[in-house]
Structure formats: C-alpha cells, structure tokens
N, CA, C and O atoms as a MOPAC input file, in Angstrom:
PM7 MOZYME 1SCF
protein

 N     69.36800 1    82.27700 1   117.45400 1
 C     70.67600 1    82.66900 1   117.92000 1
 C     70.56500 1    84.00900 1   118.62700 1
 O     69.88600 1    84.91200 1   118.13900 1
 N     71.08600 1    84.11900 1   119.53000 1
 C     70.73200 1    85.28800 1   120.73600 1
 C     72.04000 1    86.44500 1   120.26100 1
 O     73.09800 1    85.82700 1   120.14300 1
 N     72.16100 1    87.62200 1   120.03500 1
 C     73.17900 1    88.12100 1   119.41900 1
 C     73.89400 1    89.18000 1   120.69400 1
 O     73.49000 1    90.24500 1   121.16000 1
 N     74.90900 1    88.49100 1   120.94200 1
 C     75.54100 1    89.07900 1   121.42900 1
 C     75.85300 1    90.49500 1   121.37900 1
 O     76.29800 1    90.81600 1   120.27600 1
 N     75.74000 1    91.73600 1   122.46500 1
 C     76.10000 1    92.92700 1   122.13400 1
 C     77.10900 1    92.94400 1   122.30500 1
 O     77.62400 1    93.32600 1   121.25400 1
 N     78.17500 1    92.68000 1   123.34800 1
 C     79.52800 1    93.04100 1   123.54600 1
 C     80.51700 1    92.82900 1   122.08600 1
 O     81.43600 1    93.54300 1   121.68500 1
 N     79.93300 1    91.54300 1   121.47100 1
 C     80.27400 1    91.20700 1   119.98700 1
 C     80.11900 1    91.99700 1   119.04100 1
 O     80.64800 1    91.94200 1   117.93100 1
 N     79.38500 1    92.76300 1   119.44600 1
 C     79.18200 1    93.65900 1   117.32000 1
 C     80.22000 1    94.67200 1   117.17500 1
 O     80.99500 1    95.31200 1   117.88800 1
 N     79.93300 1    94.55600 1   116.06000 1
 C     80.86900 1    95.40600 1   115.44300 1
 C     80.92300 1    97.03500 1   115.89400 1
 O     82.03000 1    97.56700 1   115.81300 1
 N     80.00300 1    97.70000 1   116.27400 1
 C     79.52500 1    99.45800 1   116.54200 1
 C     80.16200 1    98.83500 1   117.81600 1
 O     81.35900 1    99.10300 1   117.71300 1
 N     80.00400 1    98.28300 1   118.72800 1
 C     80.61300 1    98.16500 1   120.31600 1
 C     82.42400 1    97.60000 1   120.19200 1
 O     83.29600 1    97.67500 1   121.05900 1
 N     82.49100 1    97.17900 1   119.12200 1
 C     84.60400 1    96.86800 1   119.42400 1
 C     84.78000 1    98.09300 1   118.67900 1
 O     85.93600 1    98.49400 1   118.81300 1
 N     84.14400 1    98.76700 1   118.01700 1
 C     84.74100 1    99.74800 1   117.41700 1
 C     84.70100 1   100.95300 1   118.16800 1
 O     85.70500 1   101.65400 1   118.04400 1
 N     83.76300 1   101.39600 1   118.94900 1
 C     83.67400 1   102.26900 1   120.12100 1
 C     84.36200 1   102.09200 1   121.27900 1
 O     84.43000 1   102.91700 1   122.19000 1
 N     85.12400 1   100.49300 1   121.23300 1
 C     85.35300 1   100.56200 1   123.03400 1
 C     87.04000 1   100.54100 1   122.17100 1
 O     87.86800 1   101.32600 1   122.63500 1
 N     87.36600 1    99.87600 1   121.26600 1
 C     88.65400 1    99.93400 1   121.25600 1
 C     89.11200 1   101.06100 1   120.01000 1
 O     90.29100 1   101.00000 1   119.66000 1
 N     88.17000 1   102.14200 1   119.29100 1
 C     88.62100 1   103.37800 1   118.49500 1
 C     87.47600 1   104.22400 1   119.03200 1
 O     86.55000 1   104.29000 1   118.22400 1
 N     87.22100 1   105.06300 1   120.45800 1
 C     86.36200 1   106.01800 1   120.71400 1
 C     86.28400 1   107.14700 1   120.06100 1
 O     85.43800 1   107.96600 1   120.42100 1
 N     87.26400 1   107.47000 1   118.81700 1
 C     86.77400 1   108.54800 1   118.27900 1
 C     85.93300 1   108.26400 1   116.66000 1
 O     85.50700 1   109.06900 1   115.83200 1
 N     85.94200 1   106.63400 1   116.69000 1
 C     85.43000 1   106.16900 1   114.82400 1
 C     84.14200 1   106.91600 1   115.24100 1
 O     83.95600 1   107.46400 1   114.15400 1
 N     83.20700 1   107.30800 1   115.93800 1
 C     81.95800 1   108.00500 1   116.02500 1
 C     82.08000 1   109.57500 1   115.49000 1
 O     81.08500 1   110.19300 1   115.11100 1
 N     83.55900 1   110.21200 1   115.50500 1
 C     83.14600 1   111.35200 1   115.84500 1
 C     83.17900 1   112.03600 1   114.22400 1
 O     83.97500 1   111.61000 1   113.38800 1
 N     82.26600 1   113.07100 1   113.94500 1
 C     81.90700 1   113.14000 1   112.42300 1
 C     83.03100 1   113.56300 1   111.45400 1
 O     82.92500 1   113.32400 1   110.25200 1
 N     84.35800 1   114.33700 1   112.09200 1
 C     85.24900 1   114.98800 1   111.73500 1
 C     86.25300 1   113.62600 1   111.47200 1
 O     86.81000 1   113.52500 1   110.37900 1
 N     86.42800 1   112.73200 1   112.37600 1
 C     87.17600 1   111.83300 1   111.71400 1
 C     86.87500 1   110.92900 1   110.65400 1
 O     87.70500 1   110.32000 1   109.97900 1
 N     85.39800 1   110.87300 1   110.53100 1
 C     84.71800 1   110.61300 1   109.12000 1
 C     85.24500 1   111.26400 1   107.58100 1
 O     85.43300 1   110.84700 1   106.43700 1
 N     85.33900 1   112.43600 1   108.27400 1
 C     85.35200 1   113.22000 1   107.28900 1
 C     87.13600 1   113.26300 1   106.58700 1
 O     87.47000 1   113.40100 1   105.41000 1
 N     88.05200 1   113.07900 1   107.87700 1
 C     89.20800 1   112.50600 1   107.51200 1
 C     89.85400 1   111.40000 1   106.77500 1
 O     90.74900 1   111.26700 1   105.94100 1
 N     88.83000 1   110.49300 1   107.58600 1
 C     89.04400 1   109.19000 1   106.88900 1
 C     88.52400 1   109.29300 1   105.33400 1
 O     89.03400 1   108.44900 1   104.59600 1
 N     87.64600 1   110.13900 1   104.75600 1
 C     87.17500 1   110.53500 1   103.66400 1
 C     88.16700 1   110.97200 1   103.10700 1
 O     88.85500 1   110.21100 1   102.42600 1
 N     88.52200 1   112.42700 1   103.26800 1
 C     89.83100 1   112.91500 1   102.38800 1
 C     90.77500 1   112.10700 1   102.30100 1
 O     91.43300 1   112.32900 1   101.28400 1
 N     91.37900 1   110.76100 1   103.25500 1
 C     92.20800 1   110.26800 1   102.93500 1
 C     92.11600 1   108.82300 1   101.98600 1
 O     93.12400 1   108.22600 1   101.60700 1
 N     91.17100 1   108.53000 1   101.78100 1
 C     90.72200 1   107.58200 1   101.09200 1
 C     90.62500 1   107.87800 1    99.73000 1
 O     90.95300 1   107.07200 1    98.85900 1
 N     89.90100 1   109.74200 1    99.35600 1
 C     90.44900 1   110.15300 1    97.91800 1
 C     91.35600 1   109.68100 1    97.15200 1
 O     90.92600 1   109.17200 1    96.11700 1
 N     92.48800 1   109.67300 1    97.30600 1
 C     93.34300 1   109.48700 1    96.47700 1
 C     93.58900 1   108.11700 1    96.34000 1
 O     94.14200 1   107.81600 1    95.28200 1
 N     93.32500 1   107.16800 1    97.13900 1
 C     93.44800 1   106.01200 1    96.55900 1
 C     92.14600 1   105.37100 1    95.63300 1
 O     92.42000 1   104.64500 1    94.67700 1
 N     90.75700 1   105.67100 1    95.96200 1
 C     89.68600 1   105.63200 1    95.06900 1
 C     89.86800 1   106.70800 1    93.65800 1
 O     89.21700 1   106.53900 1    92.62700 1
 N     90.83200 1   107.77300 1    93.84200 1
 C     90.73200 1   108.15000 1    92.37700 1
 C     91.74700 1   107.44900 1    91.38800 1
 O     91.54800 1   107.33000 1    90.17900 1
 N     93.09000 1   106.91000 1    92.20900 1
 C     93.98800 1   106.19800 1    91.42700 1
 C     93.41000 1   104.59700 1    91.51700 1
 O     94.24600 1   103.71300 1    91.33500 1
 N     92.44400 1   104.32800 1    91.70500 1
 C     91.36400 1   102.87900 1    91.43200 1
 C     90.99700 1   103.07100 1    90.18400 1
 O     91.32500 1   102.28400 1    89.29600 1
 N     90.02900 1   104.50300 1    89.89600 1
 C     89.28800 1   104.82400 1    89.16000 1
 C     89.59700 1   104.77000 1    87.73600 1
 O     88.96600 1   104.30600 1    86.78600 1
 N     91.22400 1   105.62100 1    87.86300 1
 C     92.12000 1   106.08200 1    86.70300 1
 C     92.23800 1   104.51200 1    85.64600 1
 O     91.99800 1   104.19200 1    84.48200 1
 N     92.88700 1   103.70800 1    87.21600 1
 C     93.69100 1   102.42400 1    86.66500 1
 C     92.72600 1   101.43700 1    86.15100 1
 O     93.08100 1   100.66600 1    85.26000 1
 N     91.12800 1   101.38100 1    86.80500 1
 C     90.09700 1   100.31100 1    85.72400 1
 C     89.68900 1   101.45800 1    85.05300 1
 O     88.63300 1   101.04200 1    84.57600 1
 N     89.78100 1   102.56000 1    84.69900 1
 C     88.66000 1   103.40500 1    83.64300 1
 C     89.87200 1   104.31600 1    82.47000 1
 O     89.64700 1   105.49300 1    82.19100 1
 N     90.93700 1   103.68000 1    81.97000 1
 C     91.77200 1   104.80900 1    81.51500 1
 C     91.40200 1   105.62900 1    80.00700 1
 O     91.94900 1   106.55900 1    79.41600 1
 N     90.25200 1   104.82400 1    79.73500 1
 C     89.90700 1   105.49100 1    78.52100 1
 C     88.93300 1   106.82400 1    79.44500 1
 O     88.97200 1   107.97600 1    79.01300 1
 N     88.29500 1   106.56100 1    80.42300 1
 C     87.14200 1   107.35000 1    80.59500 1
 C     87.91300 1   109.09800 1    81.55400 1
 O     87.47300 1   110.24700 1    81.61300 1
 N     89.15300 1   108.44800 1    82.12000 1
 C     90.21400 1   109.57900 1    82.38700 1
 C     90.42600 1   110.25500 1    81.28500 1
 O     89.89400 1   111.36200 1    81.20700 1
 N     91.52400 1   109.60300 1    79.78800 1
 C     91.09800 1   110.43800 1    78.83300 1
 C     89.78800 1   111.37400 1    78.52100 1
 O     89.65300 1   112.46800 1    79.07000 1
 N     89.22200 1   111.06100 1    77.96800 1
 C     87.72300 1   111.91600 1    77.74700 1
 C     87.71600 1   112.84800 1    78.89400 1
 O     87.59500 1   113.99200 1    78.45400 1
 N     87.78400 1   112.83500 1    80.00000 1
 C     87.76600 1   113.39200 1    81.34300 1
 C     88.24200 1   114.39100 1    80.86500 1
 O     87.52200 1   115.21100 1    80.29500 1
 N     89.84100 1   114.58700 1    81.01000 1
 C     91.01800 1   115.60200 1    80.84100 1
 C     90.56500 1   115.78000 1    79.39300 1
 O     90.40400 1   117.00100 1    79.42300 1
 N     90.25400 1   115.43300 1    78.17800 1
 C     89.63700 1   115.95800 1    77.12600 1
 C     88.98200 1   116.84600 1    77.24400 1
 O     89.52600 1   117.91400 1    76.96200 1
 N     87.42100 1   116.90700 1    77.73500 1
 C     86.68000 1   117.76100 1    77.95100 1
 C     86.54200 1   118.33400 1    79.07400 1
 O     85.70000 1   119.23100 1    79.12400 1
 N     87.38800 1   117.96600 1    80.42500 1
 C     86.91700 1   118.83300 1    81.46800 1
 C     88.52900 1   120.16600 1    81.64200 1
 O     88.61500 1   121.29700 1    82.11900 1
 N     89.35500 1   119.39000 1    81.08500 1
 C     90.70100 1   119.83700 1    82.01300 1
 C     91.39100 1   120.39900 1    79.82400 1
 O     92.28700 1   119.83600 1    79.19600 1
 N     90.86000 1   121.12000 1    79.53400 1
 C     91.71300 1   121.46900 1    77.87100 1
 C     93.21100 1   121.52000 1    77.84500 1
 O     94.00900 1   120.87000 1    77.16800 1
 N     93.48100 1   122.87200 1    79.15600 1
 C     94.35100 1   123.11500 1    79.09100 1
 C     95.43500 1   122.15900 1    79.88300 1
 O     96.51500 1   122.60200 1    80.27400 1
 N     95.06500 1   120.94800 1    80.05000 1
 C     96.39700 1   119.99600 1    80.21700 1
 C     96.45400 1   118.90400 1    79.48600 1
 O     95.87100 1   117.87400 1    79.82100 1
 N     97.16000 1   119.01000 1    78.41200 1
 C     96.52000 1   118.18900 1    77.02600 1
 C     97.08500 1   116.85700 1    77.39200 1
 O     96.95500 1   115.96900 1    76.55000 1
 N     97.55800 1   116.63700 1    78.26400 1
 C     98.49600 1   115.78600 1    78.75700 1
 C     98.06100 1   114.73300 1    79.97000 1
 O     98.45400 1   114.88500 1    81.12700 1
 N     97.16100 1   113.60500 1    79.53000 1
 C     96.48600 1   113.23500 1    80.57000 1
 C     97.24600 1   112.55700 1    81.79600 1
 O     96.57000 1   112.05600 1    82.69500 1
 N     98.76600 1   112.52800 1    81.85700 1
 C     99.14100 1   112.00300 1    82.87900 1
 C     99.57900 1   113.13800 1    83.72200 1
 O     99.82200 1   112.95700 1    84.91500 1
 N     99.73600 1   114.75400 1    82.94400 1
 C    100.24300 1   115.84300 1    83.91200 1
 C     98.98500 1   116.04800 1    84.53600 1
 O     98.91300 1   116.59700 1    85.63500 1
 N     98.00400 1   115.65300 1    83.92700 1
 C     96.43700 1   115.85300 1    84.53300 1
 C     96.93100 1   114.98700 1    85.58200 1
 O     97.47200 1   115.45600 1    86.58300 1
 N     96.79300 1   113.92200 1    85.42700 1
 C     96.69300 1   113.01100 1    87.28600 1
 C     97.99200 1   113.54800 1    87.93100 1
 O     98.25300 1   113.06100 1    89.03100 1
 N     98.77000 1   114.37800 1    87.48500 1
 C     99.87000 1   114.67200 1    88.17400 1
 C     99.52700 1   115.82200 1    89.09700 1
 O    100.01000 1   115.78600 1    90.22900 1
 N     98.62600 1   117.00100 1    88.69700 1
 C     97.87300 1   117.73800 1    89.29700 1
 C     96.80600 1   117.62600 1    89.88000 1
 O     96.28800 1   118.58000 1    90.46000 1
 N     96.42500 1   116.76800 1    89.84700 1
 C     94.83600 1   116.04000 1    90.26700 1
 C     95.55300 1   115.65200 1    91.62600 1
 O     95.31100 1   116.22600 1    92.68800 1
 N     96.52300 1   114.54500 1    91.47200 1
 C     96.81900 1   113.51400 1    92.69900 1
 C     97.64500 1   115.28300 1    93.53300 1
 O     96.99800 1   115.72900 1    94.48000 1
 N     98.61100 1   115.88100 1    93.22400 1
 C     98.72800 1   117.15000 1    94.05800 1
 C     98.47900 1   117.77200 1    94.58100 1
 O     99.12100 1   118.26400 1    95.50900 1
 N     97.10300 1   118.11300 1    94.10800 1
 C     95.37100 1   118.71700 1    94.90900 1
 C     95.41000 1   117.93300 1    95.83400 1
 O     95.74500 1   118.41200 1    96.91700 1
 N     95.04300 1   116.22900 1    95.76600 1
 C     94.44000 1   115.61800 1    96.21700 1
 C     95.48200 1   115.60000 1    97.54900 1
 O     94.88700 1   115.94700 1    98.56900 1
 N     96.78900 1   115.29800 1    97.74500 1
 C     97.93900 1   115.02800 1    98.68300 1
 C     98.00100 1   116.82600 1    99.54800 1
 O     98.76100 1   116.82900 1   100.51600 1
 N     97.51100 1   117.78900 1    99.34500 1
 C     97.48100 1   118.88800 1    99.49800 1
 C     96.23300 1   119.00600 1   100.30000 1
 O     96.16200 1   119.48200 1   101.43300 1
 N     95.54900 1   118.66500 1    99.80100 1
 C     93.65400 1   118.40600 1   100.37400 1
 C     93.93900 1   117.87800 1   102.12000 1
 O     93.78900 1   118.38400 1   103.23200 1
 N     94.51200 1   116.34100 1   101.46200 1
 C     95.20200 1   115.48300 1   102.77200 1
 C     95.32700 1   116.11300 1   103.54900 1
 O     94.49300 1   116.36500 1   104.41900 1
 N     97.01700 1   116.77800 1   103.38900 1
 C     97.31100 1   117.42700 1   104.39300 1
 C     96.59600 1   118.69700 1   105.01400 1
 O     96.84500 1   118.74500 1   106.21800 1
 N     96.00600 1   119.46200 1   104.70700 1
 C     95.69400 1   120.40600 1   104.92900 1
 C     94.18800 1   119.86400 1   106.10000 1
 O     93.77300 1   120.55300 1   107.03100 1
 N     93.69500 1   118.65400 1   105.73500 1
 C     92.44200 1   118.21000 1   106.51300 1
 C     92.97700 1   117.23000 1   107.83400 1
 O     92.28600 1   116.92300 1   108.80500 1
 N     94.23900 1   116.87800 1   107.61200 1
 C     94.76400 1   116.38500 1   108.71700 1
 C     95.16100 1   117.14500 1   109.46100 1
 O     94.77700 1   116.96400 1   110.61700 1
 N     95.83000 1   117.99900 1   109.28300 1
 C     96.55700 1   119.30700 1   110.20200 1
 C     95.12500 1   119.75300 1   111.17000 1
 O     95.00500 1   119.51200 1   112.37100 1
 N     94.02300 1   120.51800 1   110.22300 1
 C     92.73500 1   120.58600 1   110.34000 1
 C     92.56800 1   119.73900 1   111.74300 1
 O     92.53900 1   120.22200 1   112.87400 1
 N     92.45400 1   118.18700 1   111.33400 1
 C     91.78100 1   117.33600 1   112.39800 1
 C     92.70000 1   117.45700 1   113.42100 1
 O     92.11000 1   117.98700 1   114.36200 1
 N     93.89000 1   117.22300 1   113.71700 1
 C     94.73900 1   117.38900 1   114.56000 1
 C     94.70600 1   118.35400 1   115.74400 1
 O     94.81700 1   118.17300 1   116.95600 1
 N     94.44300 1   119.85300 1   114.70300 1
 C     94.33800 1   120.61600 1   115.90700 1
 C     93.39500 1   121.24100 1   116.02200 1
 O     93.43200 1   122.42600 1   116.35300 1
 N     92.08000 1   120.45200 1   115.72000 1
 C     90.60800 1   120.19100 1   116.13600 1
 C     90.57700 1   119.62700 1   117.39200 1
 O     89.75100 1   120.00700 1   118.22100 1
 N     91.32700 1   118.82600 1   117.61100 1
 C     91.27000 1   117.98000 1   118.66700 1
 C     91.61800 1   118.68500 1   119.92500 1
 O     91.42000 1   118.32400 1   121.08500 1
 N     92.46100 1   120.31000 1   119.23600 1
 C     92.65300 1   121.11100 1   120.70100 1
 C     91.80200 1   122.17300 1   120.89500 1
 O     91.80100 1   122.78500 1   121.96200 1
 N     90.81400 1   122.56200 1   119.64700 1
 C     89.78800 1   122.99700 1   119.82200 1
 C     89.90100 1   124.41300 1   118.45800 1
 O     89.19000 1   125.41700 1   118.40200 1
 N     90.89700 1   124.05900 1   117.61800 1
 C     90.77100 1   125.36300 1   116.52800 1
 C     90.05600 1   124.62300 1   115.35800 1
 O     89.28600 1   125.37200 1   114.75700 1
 N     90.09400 1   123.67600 1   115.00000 1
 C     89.72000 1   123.13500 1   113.48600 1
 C     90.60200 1   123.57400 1   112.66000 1
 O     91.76000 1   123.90400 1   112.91600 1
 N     89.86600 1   123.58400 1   111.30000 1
 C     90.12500 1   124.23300 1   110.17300 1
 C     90.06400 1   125.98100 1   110.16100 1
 O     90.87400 1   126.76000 1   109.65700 1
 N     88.99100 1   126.22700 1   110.79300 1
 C     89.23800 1   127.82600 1   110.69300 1
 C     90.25800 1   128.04800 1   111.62600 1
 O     90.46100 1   129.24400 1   111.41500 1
 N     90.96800 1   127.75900 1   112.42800 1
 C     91.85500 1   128.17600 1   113.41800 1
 C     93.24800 1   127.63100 1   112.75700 1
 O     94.26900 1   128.22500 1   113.10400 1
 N     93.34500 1   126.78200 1   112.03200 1
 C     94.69300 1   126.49100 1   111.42500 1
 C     94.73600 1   127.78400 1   110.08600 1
 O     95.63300 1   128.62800 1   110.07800 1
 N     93.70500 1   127.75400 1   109.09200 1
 C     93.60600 1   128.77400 1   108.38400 1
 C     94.05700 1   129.79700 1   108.75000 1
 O     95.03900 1   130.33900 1   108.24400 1
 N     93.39400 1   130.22800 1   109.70700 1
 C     93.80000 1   131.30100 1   110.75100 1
 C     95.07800 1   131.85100 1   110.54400 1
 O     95.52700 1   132.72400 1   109.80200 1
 N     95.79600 1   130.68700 1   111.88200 1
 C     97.36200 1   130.29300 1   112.13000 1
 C     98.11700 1   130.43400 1   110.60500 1
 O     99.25500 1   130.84300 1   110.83600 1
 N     97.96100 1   130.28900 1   109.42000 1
 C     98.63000 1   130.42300 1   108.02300 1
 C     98.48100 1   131.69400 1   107.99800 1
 O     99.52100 1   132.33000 1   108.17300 1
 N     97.46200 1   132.33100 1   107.82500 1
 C     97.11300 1   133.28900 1   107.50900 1
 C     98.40700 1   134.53600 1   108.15700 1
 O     99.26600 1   135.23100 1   107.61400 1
 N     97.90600 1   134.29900 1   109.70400 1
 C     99.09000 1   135.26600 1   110.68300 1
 C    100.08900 1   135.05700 1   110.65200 1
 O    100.75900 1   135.96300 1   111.14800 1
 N    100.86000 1   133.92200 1   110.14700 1
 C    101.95700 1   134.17000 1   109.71400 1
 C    102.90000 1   134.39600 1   109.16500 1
 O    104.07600 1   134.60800 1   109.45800 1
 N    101.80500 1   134.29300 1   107.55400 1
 C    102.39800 1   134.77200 1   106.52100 1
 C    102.21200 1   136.34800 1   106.50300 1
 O    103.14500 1   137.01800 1   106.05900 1
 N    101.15200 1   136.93300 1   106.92400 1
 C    101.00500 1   137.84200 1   106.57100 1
 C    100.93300 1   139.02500 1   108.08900 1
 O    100.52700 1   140.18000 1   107.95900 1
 N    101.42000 1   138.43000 1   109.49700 1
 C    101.52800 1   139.93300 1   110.15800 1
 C    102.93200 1   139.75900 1   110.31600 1
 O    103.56700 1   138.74200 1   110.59600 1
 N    103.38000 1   141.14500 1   110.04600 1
 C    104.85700 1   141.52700 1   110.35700 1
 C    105.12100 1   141.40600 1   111.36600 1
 O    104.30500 1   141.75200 1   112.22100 1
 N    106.38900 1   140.85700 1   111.74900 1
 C    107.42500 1   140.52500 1   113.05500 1
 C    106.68200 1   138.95900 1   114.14500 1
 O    106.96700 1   138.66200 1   115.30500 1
 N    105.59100 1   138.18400 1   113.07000 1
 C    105.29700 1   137.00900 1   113.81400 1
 C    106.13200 1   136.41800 1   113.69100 1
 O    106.47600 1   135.97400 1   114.78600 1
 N    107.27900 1   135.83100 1   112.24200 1
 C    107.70900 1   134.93700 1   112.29000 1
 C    109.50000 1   135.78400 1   112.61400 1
 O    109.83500 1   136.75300 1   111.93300 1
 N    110.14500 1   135.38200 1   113.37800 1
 C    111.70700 1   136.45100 1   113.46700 1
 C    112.49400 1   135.69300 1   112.79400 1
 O    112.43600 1   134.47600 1   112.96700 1
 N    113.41900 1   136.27000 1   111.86300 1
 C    114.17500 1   135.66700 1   110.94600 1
 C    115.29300 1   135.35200 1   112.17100 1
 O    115.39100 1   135.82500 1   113.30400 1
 N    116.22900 1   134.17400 1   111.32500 1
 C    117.44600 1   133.83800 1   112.70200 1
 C    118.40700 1   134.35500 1   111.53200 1
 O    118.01200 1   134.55000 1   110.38200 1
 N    119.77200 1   134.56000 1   111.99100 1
 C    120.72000 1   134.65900 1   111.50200 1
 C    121.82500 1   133.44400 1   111.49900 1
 O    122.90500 1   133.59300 1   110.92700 1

C-alpha cells in the first residue's frame, strides 16, 4: 500500500491548524488539559486523593476544600497561560503580560480612576 502524504495526519494538521507545530501552543494545550486529567484522576483514584491531602496538603483537612484549591490554582494557571499565549502571538509572552500586571498595579497614575 503506497501511503499517501497529502493523507497523514502531521500534513491535515499543518495545512488546516498551522500553529499545532508551534511549541507554546503545546504548552497551552497542556495547561489546559490539567484540570480535566486531574478531575479524571480524583474521580477513578478517590481513596489515593485522600492520602494525598493527608500527607501532602495537612493543613486542609478537608479533602474536597483541597480540590477546591487545587482546581483554583489550576483555572488560575489556565488563565494566566492563555492570556500569556495570546499576547505571545504579538510578541510579549508571559514576561511581557507579567510585565503589563506588574505596571499597573504598581506605577502611579497608569491606571486613572473615572468618576
């Protein structure tokens, strides 16, 4: 059988998503996949979550405020790596959005209050 290139899979995925190559959207598609592989994890392993928040997490004796803070991180992570990719794409990344937080929380008269 002679294998078609126009057919594979690396060539529809390049001609019709030109950025699935690029390493940063890897890395997106990663953070966003977190949270549904850790609420996989929780839901077949709930004894092994216990023990988890037992010995890793003391002070939240409470293993569902644990995934309540866990999944918060995790939705926080999200956003913060999407914003990231977004305005990567205009050439700041992550250090340039950091940045952008940074200056506006903290230099006087960036942000002008309205009345």
């Amino acid at each position: 059988h002679n294998w078609d290139e126009s057919r594979s899979i690396e060539s529809f995925l390049s001609s019709h998503f030109p950025w699935s190559k690029d390493p940063s959207f890897l890395c997106l598609l990663t953070a966003l996949s977190a949270p549904h592989l850790f609420y996989f994890w929780v839901w077949t392993n709930p004894l092994g979550w216990k023990g988890l928040c037992r010995d890793f997490l003391p002070t939240l004796t409470d293993p569902c405020h644990a995934f309540a803070m866990v999944a918060y991180f995790l939705k926080l992570l999200q956003g913060l790596l999407m914003a990231a990719w977004l305005r990567g794409r205009d050439g700041g990344g992550i250090v340039g959005l950091l940045r952008d937080i940074f200056q506006a929380f903290f230099t006087p008269g960036l942000v002008k209050e309205t009345t």
